[in-house]
C-alpha positions in Angstrom: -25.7 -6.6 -6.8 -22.5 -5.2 -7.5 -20.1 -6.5 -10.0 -17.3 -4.9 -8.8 -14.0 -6.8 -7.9 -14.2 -7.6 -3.9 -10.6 -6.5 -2.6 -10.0 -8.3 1.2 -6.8 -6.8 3.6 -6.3 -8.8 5.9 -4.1 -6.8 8.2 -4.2 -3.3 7.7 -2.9 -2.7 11.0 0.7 -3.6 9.5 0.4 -0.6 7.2 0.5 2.3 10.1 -1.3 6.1 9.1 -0.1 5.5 5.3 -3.6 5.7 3.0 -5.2 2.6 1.6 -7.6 4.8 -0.5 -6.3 4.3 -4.0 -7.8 0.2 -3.1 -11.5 2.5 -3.2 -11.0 2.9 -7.0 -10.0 -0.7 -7.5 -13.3 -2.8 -6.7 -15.2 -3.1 -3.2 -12.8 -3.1 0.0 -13.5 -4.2 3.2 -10.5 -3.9 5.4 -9.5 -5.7 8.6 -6.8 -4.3 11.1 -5.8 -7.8 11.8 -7.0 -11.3 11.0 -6.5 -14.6 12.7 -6.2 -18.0 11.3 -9.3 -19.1 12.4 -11.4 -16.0 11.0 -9.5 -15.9 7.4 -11.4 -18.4 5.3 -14.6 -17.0 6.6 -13.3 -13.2 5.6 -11.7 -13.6 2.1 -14.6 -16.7 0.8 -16.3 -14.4 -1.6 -13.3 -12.6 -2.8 -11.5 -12.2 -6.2 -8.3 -10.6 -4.7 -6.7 -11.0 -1.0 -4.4 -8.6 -0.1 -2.0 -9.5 3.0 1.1 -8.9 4.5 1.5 -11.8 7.4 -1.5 -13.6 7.4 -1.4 -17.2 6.0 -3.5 -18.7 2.6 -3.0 -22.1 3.0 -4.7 -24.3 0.1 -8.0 -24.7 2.3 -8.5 -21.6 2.1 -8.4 -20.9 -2.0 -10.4 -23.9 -1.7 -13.6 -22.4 -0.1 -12.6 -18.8 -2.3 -13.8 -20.3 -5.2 -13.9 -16.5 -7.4 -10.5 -15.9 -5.8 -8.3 -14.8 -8.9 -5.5 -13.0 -7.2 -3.4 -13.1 -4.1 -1.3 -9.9 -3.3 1.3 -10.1 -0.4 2.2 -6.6 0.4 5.7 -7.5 1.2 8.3 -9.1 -0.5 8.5 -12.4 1.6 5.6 -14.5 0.7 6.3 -17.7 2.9 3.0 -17.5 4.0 1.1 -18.1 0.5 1.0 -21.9 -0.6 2.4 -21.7 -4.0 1.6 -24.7 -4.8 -1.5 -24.6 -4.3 -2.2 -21.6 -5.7 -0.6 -22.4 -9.3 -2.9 -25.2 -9.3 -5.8 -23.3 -9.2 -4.8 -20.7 -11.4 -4.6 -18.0 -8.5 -1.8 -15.1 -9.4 0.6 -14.5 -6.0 2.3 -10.8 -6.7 4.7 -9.4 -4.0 6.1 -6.3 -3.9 9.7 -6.4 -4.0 12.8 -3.5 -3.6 9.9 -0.4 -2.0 12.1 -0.8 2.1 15.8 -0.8 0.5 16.6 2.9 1.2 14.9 2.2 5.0 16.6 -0.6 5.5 19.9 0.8 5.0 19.2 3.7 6.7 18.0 1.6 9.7 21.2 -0.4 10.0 23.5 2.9 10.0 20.5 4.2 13.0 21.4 1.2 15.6 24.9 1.0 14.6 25.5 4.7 15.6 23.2 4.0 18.9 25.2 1.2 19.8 28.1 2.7 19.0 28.3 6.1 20.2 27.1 5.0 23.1 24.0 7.1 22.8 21.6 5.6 25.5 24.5 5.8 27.9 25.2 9.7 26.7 21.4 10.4 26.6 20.5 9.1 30.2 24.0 11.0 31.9 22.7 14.6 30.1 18.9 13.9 31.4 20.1 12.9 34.6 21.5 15.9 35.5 25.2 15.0 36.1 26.5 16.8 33.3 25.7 19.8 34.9 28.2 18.6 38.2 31.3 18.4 36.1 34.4 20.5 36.4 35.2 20.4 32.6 32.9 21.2 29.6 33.1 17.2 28.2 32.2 14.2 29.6 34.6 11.1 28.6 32.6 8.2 29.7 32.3 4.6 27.6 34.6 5.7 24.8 33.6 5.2 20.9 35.4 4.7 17.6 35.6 6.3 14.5 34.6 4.0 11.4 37.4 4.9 9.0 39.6 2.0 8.2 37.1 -0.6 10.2 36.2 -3.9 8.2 32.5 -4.1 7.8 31.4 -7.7 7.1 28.0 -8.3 5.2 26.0 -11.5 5.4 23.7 -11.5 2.3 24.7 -9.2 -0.7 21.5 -8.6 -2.2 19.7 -4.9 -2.7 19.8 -3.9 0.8 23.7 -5.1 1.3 24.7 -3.8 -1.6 23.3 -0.6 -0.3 25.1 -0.9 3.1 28.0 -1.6 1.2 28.0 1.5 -1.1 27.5 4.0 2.3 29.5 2.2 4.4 32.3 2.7 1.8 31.3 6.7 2.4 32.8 6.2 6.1 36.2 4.5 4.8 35.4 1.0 5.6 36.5 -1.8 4.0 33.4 -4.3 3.3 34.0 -7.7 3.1 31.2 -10.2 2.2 29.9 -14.0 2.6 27.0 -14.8 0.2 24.5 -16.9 2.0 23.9 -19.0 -1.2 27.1 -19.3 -2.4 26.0 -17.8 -5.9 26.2 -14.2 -5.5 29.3 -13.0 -6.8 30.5 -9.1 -6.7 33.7 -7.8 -8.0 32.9 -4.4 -6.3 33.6 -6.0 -2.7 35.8 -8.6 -1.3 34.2 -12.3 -1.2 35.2 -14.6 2.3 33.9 -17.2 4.2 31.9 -16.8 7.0 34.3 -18.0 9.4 37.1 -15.5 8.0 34.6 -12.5 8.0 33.5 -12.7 11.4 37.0 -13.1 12.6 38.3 -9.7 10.7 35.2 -7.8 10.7 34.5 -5.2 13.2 31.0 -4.5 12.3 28.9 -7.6 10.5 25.0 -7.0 9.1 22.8 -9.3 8.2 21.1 -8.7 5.0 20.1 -12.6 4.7 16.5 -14.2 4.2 15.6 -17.4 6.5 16.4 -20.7 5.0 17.9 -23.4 6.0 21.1 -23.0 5.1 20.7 -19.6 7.7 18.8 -20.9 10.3 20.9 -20.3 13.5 24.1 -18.8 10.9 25.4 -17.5 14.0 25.2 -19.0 17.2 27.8 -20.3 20.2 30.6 -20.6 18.1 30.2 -17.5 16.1 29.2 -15.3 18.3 32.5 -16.2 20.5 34.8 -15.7 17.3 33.6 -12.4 17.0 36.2 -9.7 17.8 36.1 -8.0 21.5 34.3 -4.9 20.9 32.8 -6.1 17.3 28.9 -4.9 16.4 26.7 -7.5 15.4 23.3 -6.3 13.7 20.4 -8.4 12.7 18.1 -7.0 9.6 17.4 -10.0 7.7 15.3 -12.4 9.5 14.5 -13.7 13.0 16.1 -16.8 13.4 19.5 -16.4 11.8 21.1 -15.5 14.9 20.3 -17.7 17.6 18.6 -16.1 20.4 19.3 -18.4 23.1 23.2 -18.7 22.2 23.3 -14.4 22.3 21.7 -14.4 25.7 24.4 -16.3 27.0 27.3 -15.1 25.3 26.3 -11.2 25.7 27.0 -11.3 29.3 30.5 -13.0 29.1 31.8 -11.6 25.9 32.3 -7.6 25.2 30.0 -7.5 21.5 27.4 -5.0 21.1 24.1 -6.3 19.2 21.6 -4.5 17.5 18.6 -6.7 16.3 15.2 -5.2 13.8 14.2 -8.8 14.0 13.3 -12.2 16.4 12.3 -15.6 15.7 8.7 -14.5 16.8 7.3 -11.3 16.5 6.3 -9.6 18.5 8.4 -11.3 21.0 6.5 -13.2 23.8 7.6 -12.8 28.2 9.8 -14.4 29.3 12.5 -14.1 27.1 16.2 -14.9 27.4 17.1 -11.1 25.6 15.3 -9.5 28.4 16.7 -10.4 31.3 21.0 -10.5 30.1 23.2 -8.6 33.0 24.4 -6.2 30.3 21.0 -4.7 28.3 23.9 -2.4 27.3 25.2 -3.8 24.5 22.0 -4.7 23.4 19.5 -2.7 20.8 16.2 -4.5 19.9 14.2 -2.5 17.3 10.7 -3.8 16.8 10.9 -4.8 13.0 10.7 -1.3 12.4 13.7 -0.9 9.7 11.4 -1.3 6.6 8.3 1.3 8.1 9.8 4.7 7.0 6.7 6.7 5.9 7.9 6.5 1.8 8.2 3.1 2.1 4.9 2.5 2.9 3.6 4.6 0.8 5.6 2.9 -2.0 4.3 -0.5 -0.9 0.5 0.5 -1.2 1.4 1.7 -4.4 2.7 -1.2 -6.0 0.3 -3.0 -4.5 -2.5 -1.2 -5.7 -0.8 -1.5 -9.5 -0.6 -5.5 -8.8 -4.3 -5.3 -8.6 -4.8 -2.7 -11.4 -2.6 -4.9 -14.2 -5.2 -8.0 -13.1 -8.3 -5.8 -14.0 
């Protein structure tokens, strides 16, 4: 018998091509591409750490782990650990917090210049083969701005919208925020309301986590304050903008919207984004924004060191 530590993932699937060898060194692994609720108590019952990115530990489930000593979310969320229930038995919970930033930010600036430029648009008129018809070397079609001197609101100031921040300030923006919990507070940037930065901004991100006070942030009413023309880009969480409200309002008001994230993932057919008359002004990434290969890499990492510091 082996008294090595038994290491479980849970959903390796999440992690791409990126190596999970350094676990090898740790203690025995057995790895899972994916795990569903009814098959996780039966997978992690003999094990002393549980290493998962989505997948659910409820308290029924350190219950019937009875050697389990240590709970690694390989993420920074961790809404799907019971806390709780895990202080109570004495069971560590160790995220990994700060590895996507640089991703993240580089994301945003990805389906802001797709949506802005145009690109799709551009792309499909070169590939078609009408460029080659035309009498003149350019081709002026759905025209696009320059972001000097635009107002760039951010919804959620934390690492990632501070990073915005710091390279949309590179383009000559002016960056405007609204702090989602009323406690961040940033002399580097301008502080406003919500309602006053979605009326002056011409770009807004959203760098916010899911809680109540951001469930459905923007919806009818926000959405139709926006500026003509305005870009509107999801990166926080699913759920913060409300999906059914931007179907509707897409088609009758000119805003382009670039979303990394939905309510559920992946999304499910039917679904009110796929079918709006204008798909044009629409950009839907599938959570993607945090999977650059160094991020990855980084999160195995520190996840690996979360289970080293417990040995």
């Amino acid at each position: 018998m082996s008294n090595r530590m038994k290491i479980v993932l849970l959903d390796t699937l999440t992690f791409g091509d990126t190596s999970l060898e350094a676990f090898n060194a740790l203690g025995d692994v057995t790895s899972y591409p994916t795990t569903s609720s009814d098959e996780t108590l039966e997978r992690v019952c003999e094990a002393d750490v549980i290493v998962t990115n989505k997948v659910v530990i409820n308290d029924a489930m350190m219950e019937g782990s009875p050697k389990l000593k240590l709970i690694c979310v390989a993420a920074t969320g961790m809404n799907n650990i019971d806390h709780e229930a895990a202080q109570c038995r004495g069971i560590a919970v160790k995220n990994v917090a700060g590895y996507s930033t640089d991703a993240v930010v580089q994301h945003t600036f990805s389906i802001l210049f797709y949506l802005m430029g145009h690109s799709r648009y551009y792309d499909e008129y070169v590939k078609s083969g009408a460029w080659q018809k035309e009498a003149v070397f350019t081709h002026i079609g759905p025209s696009f701005s320059e972001l000097r001197g635009k107002t760039w609101g951010i919804i959620g100031l934390g690492e990632i919208g501070r990073g915005v921040a710091t390279v949309a300030r590179a383009f000559g923006v002016n960056v405007v925020y609204y702090s989602t919990s009323g406690k961040n507070e940033n002399s580097n940037f301008e502080k406003t309301t919500l309602s006053r930065l979605i009326e002056k901004s011409d770009i807004i991100s959203i760098h916010a986590p899911l809680n109540r006070s951001t469930e459905n942030l923007i919806s009818h009413s926000e959405l139709l304050q926006m500026k003509d023309g305005a870009v509107l880009l999801n990166l926080g969480r699913g759920g913060i903008v409300d999906e059914d409200a931007l179907s509707v309002i897409i088609d009758v008001k000119p805003i382009f919207v670039g979303l990394d994230v939905l309510v559920k993932e992946p999304m499910k057919s039917p679904h009110p984004l796929l079918v709006v008359k204008h798909p044009e002004r629409l950009y839907i990434t599938p959570h993607i924004a945090w999977t650059s290969r160094e991020a990855r890499e980084r999160l195995i990492a520190a996840t690996v060191e979360n289970i080293r510091l417990l040995a």
